[in-house]
C-alpha positions in Angstrom: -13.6 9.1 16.3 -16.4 7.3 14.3 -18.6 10.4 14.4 -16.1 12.2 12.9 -15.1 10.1 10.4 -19.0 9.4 9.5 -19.2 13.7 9.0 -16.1 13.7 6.7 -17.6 10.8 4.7 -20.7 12.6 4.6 -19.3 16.1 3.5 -17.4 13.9 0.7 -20.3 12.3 -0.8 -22.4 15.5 -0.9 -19.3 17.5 -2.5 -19.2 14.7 -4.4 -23.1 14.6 -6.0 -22.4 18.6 -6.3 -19.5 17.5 -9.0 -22.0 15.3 -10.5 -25.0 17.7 -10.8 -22.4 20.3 -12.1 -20.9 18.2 -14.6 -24.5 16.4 -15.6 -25.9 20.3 -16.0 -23.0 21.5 -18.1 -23.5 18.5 -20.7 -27.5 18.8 -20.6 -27.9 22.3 -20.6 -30.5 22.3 -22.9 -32.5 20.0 -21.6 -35.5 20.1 -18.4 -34.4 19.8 -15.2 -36.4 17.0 -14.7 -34.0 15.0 -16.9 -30.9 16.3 -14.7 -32.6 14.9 -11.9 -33.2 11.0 -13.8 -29.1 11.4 -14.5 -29.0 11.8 -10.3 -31.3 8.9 -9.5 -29.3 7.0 -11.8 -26.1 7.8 -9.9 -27.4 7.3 -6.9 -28.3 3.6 -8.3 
């Protein structure tokens, strides 16, 4: 049961940073990637 419940919690958070970099590319398309991935770091924080 934990094992399971550890995968779903896992799928969640990675759907979840996929939301993020879509919404973080969306407002900063003009700028480098490199910036999109500071705006991850700084969700991860």
């Amino acid at each position: 049961m934990f094992k399971r419940i550890i995968k779903i919690a896992n799928v969640s958070l990675i759907i979840i940073f996929f939301m993020v970099n879509l919404t973080s590319c969306s407002f900063k398309t003009k700028k480098e990637p490199k910036n999109k991935e500071d705006a991850v770091f700084t969700f991860r924080i």
